[in-house]
Structure formats: C-alpha cells, structure tokens
N, C-alpha and C positions, 0 to 999 in steps of 0.2 A: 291791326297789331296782332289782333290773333289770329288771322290769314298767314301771317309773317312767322308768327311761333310754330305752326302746325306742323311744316317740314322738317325742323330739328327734333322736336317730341318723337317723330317717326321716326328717324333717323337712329335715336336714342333707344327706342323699345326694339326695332329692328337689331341692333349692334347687341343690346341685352339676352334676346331669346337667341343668339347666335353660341352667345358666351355659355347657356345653359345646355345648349345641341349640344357644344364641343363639350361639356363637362361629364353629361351624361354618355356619350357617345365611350370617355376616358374610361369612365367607371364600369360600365359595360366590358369594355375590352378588357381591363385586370380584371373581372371577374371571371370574364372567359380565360384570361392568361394563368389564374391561379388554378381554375380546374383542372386545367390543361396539363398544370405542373405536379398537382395533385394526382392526376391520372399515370403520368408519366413517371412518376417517384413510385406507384403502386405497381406499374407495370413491372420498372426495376427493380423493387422489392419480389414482385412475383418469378422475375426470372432467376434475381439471384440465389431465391429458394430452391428454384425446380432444376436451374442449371448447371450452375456455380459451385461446385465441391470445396473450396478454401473457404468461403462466408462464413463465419462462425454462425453456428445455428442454422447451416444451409442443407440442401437438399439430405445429403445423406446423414444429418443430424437427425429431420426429421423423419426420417424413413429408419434408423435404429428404433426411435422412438415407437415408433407404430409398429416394427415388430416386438419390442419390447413388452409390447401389451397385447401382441398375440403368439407369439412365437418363444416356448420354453424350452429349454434343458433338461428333460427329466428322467431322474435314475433307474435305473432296470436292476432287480439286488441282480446278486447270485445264488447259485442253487449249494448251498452248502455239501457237501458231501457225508456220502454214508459212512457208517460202522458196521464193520459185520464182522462174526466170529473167522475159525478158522479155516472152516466148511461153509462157508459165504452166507450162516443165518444173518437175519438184519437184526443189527443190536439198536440204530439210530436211523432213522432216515427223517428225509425231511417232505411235511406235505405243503400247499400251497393254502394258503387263508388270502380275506382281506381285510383290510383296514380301512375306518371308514372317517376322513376329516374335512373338515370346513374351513371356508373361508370367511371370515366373521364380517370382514369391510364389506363384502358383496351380500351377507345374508342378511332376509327381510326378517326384521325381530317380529313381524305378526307371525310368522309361521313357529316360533318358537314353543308354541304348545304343540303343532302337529308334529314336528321334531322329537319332541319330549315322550309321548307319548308312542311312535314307531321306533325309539330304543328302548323304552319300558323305563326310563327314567325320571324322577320329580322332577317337574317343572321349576323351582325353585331351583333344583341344584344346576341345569343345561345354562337358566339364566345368569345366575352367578359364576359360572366358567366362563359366557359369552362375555358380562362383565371385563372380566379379568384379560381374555385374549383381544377387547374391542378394537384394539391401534393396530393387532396384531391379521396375518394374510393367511395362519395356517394355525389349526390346532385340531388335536385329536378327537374323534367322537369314539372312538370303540374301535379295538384292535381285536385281530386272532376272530376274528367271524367268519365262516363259509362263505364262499362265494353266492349262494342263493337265499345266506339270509340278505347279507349288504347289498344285493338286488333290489330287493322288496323294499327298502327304504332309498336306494335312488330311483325308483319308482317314482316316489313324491315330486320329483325332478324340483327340488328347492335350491333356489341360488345360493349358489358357493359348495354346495354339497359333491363331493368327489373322492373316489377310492384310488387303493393303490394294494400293490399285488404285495404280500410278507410272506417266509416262509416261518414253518412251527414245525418243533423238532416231537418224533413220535418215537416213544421207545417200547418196543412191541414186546418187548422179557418184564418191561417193569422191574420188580423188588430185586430179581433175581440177579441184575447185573448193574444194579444202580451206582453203586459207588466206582465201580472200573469205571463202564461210560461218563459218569456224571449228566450232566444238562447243563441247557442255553439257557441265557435270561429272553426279555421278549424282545430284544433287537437279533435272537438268535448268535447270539455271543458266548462262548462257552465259559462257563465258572466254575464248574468244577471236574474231576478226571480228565479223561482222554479229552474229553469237549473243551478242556480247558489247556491241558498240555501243550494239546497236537490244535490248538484253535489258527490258527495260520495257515495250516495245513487244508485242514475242513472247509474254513470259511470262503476260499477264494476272493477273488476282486470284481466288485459291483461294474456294469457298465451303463452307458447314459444315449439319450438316442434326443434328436428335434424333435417335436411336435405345435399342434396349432392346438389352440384354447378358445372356443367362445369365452363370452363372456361372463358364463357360469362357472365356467374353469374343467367344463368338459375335452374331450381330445375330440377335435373335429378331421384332424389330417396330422399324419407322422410321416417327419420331412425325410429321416434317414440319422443313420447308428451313426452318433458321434464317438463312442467307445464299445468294443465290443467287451460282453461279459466273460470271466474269464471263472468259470464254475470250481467249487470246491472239489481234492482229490477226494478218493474213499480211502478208510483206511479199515485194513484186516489186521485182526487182535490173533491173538496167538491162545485164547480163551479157546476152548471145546466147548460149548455149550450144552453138551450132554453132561459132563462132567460136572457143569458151573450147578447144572438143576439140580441132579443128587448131592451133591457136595451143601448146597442152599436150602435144602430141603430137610439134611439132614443136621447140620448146624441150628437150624432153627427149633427143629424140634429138641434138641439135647438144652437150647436155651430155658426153653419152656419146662423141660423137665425137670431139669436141677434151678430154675427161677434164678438163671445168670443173670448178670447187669451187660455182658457185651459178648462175643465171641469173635473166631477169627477162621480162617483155614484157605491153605496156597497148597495145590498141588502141580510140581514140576517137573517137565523133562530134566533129568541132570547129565544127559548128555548135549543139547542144545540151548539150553535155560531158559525155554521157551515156559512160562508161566500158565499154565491149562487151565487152572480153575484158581479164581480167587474171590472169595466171600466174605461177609461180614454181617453180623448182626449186632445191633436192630438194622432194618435196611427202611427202605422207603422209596415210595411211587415216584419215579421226575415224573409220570404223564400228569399228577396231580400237584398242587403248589402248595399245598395245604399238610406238611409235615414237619417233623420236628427235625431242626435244622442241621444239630448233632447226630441223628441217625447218615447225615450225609458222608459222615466221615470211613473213610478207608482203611479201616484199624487193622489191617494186614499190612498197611504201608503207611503208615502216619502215629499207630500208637504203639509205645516202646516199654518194655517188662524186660523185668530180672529174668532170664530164663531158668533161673536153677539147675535145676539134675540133667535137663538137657545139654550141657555143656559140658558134663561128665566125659564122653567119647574123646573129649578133645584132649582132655586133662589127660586120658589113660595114652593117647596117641603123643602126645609133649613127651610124657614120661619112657612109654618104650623108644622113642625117637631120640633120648640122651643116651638109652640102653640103662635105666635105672630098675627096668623091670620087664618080664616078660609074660604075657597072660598065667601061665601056669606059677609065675613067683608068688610064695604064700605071704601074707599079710598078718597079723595078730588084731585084731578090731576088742579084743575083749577088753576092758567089762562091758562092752559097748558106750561105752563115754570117754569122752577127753576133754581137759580143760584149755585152753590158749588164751592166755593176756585177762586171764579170772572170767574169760566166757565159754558156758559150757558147750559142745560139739556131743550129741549123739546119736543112736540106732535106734530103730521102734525098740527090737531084742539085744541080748548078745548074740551076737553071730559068732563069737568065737575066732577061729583063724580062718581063712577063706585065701581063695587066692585070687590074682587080680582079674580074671574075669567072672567072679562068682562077686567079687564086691561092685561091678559095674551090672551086672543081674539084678541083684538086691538092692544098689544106691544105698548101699553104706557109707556116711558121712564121717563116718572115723576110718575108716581103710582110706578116702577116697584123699582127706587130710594127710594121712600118714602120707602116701604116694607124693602127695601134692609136696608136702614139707620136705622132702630129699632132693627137690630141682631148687634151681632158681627162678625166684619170679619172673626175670627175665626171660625167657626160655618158653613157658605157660603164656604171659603176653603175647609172646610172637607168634605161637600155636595159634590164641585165638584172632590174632591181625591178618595171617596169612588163608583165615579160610573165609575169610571176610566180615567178622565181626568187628566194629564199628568205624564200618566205610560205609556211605550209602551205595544202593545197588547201583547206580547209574541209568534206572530205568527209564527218565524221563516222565517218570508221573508228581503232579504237584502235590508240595508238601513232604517228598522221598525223606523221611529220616534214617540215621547212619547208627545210631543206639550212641550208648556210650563206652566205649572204655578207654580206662584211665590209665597213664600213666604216669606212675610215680618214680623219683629217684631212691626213696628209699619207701620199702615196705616192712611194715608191721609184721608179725606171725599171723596177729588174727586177718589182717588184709589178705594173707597171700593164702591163709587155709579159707576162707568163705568165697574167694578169687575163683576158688577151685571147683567148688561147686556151684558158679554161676550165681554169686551176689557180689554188689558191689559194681557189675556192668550191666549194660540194657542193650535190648536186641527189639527187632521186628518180628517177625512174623515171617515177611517174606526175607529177613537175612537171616535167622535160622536157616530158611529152606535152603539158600544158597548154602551154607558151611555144610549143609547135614549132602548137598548135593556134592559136596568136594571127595567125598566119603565114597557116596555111589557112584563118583566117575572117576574112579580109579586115581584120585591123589591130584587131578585138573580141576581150577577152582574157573569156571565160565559165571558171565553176569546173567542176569534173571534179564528177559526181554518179555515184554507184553502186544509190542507191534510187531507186525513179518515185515520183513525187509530191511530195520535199524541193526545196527550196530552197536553194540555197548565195548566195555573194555575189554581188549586183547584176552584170550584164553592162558592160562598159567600154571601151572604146575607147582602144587604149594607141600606136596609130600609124595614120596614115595608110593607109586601102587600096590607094594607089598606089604605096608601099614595101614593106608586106606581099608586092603582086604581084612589084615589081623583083627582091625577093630571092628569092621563091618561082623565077622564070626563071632566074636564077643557079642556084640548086639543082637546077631540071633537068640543068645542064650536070655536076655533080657526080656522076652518074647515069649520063647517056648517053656522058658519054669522059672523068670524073675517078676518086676514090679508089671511086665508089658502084655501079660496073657489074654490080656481082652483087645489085643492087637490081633488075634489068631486073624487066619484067614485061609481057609479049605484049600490042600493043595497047591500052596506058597508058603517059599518060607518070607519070613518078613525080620529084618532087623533095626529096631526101635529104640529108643530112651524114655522111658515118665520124664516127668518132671511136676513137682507142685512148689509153690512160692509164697512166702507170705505178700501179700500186698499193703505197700507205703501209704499212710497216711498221716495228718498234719500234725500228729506227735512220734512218726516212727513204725517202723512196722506196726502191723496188727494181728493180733493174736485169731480172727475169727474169722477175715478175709485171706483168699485165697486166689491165686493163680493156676490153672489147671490146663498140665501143656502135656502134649503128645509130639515126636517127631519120630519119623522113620521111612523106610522104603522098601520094594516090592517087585523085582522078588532080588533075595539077598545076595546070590550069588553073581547075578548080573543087572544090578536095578534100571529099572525104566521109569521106574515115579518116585517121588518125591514126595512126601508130604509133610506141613506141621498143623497142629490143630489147637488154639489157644480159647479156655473158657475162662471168664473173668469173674470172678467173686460168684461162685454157687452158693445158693443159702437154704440150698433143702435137705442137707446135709453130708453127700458126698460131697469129699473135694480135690482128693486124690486125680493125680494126671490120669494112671492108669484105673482107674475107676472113671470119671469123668471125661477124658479126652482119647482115653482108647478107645473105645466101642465106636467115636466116631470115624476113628480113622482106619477099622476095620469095615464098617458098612458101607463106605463109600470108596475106600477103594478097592474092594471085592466089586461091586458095580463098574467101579472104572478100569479094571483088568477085563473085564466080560466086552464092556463097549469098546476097549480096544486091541480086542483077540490076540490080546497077552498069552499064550501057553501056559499051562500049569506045569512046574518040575517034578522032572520025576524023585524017585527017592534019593538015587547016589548024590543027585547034585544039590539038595539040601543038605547030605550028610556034609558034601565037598565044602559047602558055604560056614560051616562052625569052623 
C-alpha cells in the first residue's frame, strides 16, 4: 500500500515546486518590469527636461534658473556733469569713490569681527545692522571711500562682500560760491541751487550692462551693455569768478565789521542780464556736511526786504513821466516834517526848499512825499510793476521769490506817501538789480540769467531812454555830494541810491534794527554793471546804507572795472552824465 501511495505523493510534490517556479519566475519578471518602467519614466522625465521647451519646468525653465543665480543686470551710474563759471573755472565736478556692501544671506557671521574691525566699527553695531538686513541680499557697509581704501578691505575676500563704483560731487571755490552751486545729497542728487534747479540737466541717465557672479557675488565675466550710459550735460553759469571772490571777500568782511546777522550782493550786466557775481553771507562749505543749514540759503534770491530809499529813482521817474516835475522843479520840505493820517514823515534837518534832484541827493522824505502825493497811486504802482518789482526774475533758481507789492483799490494818504519811499513792498536783492538795471540800459527792462545759453523773458522796453538818462544824472548827484559819497570811485563816475529801513519784527517795525541797502552803477554815462548791496541788522552801530553798504560797493567794483578793462571817463563825459 505504500508502494502504491509513493507515485501520487511524487506526483503531488512535483506539481507543487512547479506552482512555486512559475510564481517566483512572476515575481521576478514585475520586478524587472517595474525597473524597467521606473527607468523609462526617468529617462522621459530626463528628456523632457533637457528637450522639451513647452513642459512646465522644462529645460529652459531650468536653465533661466541657473542663470538667475549666475547671470545679473547691474547698473553703470552716470557721470553727472560739471559747473563751471563763465571762463570755464570748475565750480562742481564730480570724482569717482566707492561704496562698499554686502550680501548678508551669503556672509559667514564668524567673520563678523574681522569685518568690524577693517571698517573701524563696533562689533556690536556691524552685528546689529546684520541682524536687521539677515532675510535681506544687500545692504550698505560704507559709502563715499576711495578706491584703495575699499581694496584693502576686499582684500579679506569675505563672502558676500562687494563694491560698486558712486560718483561724489567736489566743489573746488567752496564758501565762495556755495549757495549759487548748491550740493548733492549722497545718491549725488542735487537739493539745493543750480544742483537742484538744473538736476536733470547734470544728472544724466544711469546705464546697465550683463555680468557673471561667483558666488561671493564677485564679477567673474561681463556678458555685454544692455543700456548704454548716457552722462550728465555741463553747465556754464554766467558767474565771473574773479568778481564772485572780491565781491565774497568783501561782503564778508563788512559782516564781521558792522557784527551783521546776514548780507547780500548781485552784480549785473544790464545790458544782457547776465548775473556776474552773486553772494551771500553767512555762506558755508558743501565739501563739508557739517554746517548750519540756514547759511545754505540764497538771500540775494530767496530773502525779500522793504527796500526803502532805494526805490526813490523810480518814484522821481513815475513823477517826471506824468510831467508833474522836472529835476530842476523846486520843492518846499520845510520845517522838515509833515504829518499824514496823525503819522509823522521827516528829514534828519530842515533842508528848506530844494529841488527835485537835490531831494533825491539828500533822500528827503518830505520832498520825496510831496512829489509822491501830486500823482496817483496808480501811476507810482505801475512805475514800480513795469521795472520789475514784484514779478519774479524767471531765473530758474529754487525758491526765486518775486517780493511783494500790493495792489490796492483804494489807497490811504499814509499808504501811498510811505508807497513812495519803498515801504509797504519787498523786493530781492537780485530784483532791485534788475529795476536799477532798467535805468542803466537805457529804459529796456531784460531778465537777470545765471546760466549761458537760457532764455528767460522777452526783452522790453518799460520807459523812455531820455528819463532813464534824466534820472540816472540825478543819481550821479547822490554820489558826488548826496547820502552816496562813499560810493566814490577813482575816475568813474558812478550813479547810486542809500537806502536804510527799519526792519519788521513780531510786534512791528523796530526802532534798533536795521536794513542797510546800496544800489547803483558804473560808469553813469554808459553803465556796464550793476550792482545792489544789502546788510542786514548791523549792531556796532553804523547803520546807514551809505555808511554801511556804500563802501562795499565802491571796493568791489573798483576791482571789478580793473578785471574787466572797463576805461576810466574822461572829464566831459562825467560832466555829460549829470
């Protein structure tokens, strides 16, 4: 029986390990078939990377990506453009520095003391900045460095550490021309004067180029200019710079003399209205950042005063120009006083009777009233609207104020008599010089310019050249034996106005502050300059114009006829100019 059983048992174990072949044999081949598919879905994956341009995330995805993290955009500035006088000194130019920043993601914070240490800065404070910029790819370590100091510290060759090229503006006159130029801030941006004016002009447009970056964020290859730079113009000022230094020189010292609180002074072609020399004290260094902020201001073109006696010329020109008087018509000024609306008007003296160019000599305030009070105010208004009193110049410089005057429908006595003698309206500096230049160019009122090459407003004709001259011969006499003597000047004659003013303050004029104005020009019979010369509040006890701002406008521009080989007149033609 068990002979009998043996062949099925075999039969059974045979049939069994067949069932186990074919299963492992199964198992086998899907695992080879999954590799296979696994292999085969890698391969396609791999092509569709490297081949395939529509596969989102396909080849040239990946290959932005990779230049992305080597291939930058980086700016090129531009070279901002110069200033220079009118004689092509450099008033501004720009040098090259650099600026040294990091890439905080990439730098090793162990290094962060030798860091600290090759800018000379506390280790605390480098740390607490890297703090602050850690999420961030870029931040400043130090601007405005030479090129061989910011060497010496990419030396250390520390990751993320990398420079870039800035320009820094250098003003070679300093004080002496600070508020015309003005100065750039440190992205080289102008904010104040011509820098600030004319900044679109200067600054031109940045250009940008490819380059390759390790991955310190150095430039290892530069691919080629994707923009090219397109450099700032220059610009020529219509300044002399010979004139700007004595005129700055002498200004300042008259501050320091009389212990002014500000000064001012423009002297102008009045036949082009080319602005030659324009100054201002206090002044202050741009090469230095460290000055008081208010010295930055332009007070020949930004601060505006009563000009007083100065505005006499105009008053006597309104009046011969209705025919209500003519130089030699006599006046009565006696007892030297007069009353108007219960406020009293008077003379240092009695001057007696005078006639009307001996009351513009002396700036007699009761003659000057009398004359005033036989026009209409309307008429005296227009006089001073037409020579450009309170328009602005049009010069294009920031901050140009226009002064003020007023017009009223109806006028008071005391309005229209203190109207007359220049209160009640404000003026500049440089829009004196324009009206007093209406004078010197024969009755054509032209705009003051500062740059060569602009245009301001159309030339104009606001009087007569034969009242222009009458009044200009009056102001010789204001000169040669009135309030103006310390205006002399060797061998010119010169025709000028004083002027002194009380200066406003927060309850009303002030009886002890003072205005101290000069304007006139040189030489009388055919002027070529122009000048006004304003001192603000002297407290050493002169404070008379002609005491105070004459002498300045006699030293300087005796100097400024010399440098610009002005002739001396002979005698007929000073006689000719009364």
């Amino acid at each position: 029986m068990s002979r009998g059983a043996t062949p099925r048992v075999k039969r059974r174990t045979a049939s069994k390990g067949r069932l186990q072949t074919l299963a492992t044999n199964w198992r086998f081949m899907l695992v080879q078939f999954s590799v296979a598919m696994l292999g085969l879905g890698l391969a396609l994956r791999i092509a569709s990377l490297q081949v395939m341009p529509d596969v989102e995330q396909g080849y040239q995805f990946l290959q932005h990506q990779g230049q992305v993290r080597t291939i930058r955009e980086q700016e090129i500035p531009a070279y901002r453009g110069a200033i220079t006088d009118r004689n092509g000194e450099p008033l501004a130019i720009s040098t090259p520095l650099a600026a040294l920043w990091l890439n905080p993601s990439v730098f090793d914070l162990d290094d962060t003391s030798r860091l600290a240490s090759a800018l000379e800065i506390p280790y605390a404070e480098l740390e607490k900045r890297l703090a602050r910029y850690q999420d961030s790819q870029f931040m400043y370590l130090r601007r405005g460095m030479s090129p061989a100091e910011a060497r010496k510290i990419l030396d250390l060759k520390l990751p993320g550490l990398n420079v870039q090229t800035e320009y820094r503006r250098f003003y070679p006159e300093a004080e002496v021309t600070a508020q015309i130029v003005g100065l750039t801030d440190i992205d080289d941006r102008g904010i104040e004067g011509v820098e600030l004016g004319f900044d679109s002009v200067l600054r031109g447009q940045s250009g940008s180029e490819r380059v390759v970056k390790d991955l310190r964020g150095q430039v290892v290859e530069r691919l080629g200019l994707v923009k090219a730079v397109e450099p700032g113009s220059d610009i020529q000022l219509t300044i002399d710079l010979r004139l700007q230094y004595i005129a700055y020189r002498a200004l300042k010292a008259t501050v320091a003399k009389h212990q002014a609180k500000a000064a001012s002074m423009v002297i102008m072609d009045p036949k082009t209205g080319e602005v030659l020399a324009m100054v201002s004290q206090p002044s202050f260094n741009p090469n230095s950042r460290d000055f008081n902020p208010n010295a930055m201001r332009n007070r020949a073109v930004v601060d505006s005063f009563e000009p007083g006696s100065t505005v006499k010329p105009f008053t006597m020109a309104a009046a011969i120009e209705q025919r209500l008087v003519q130089p030699s018509t006599r006046v009565n000024t006696a007892p030297g006083y007069l009353r108007i609306d219960g406020n009293l008007i008077q003379d240092p003296v009695n001057y007696g009777e005078l006639d009307v160019r001996t009351v513009l000599a002396k700036s007699s305030q009761v003659g000057t009233v009398k004359i005033a009070m036989e026009m209409e105010p309307a008429a005296l208004h227009d006089m001073f609207q037409r020579v450009g009193l309170g328009t602005p110049p049009g010069m294009g410089f920031p901050g140009e104020l226009g002064g003020v005057l007023p017009q009223r429908s109806r006028w008071s006595d005391i309005q229209q008599a203190t109207f007359a003698f220049g209160y009640g309206l404000t003026a500049t500096s440089l829009q004196l010089a324009q009206a007093y230049s209406v004078l010197a160019n024969d009755g054509i009122r032209i705009s003051p310019r500062l740059v060569r090459g602009t245009a301001g407003i159309p030339d104009e004709r606001v009087m007569s050249a034969e009242l222009a001259a009458t009044v200009r011969g009056m102001m010789v006499d204001v000169v040669d034996h009135g309030t103006g003597t310390r205006a002399q000047i060797d061998g010119y004659s010169v025709a000028g106005k004083t002027g002194t003013g009380h200066l406003v303050g927060a309850g009303g004029y002030e009886d002890d502050r003072y205005a101290s104005l000069f304007a006139g020009m040189v030489p009388a019979d055919n002027p070529e300059l122009v000048a006004v010369v304003v001192v603000t509040d002297p407290q050493a006890g002169d404070y008379f114009g002609g005491v105070v701002a004459a002498p300045v406008f006699s030293e300087v521009l005796s100097d400024a006829l010399r440098i610009l080989r002005i002739l001396p007149e002979d005698s007929s033609q000073r006689v000719a100019a009364r």
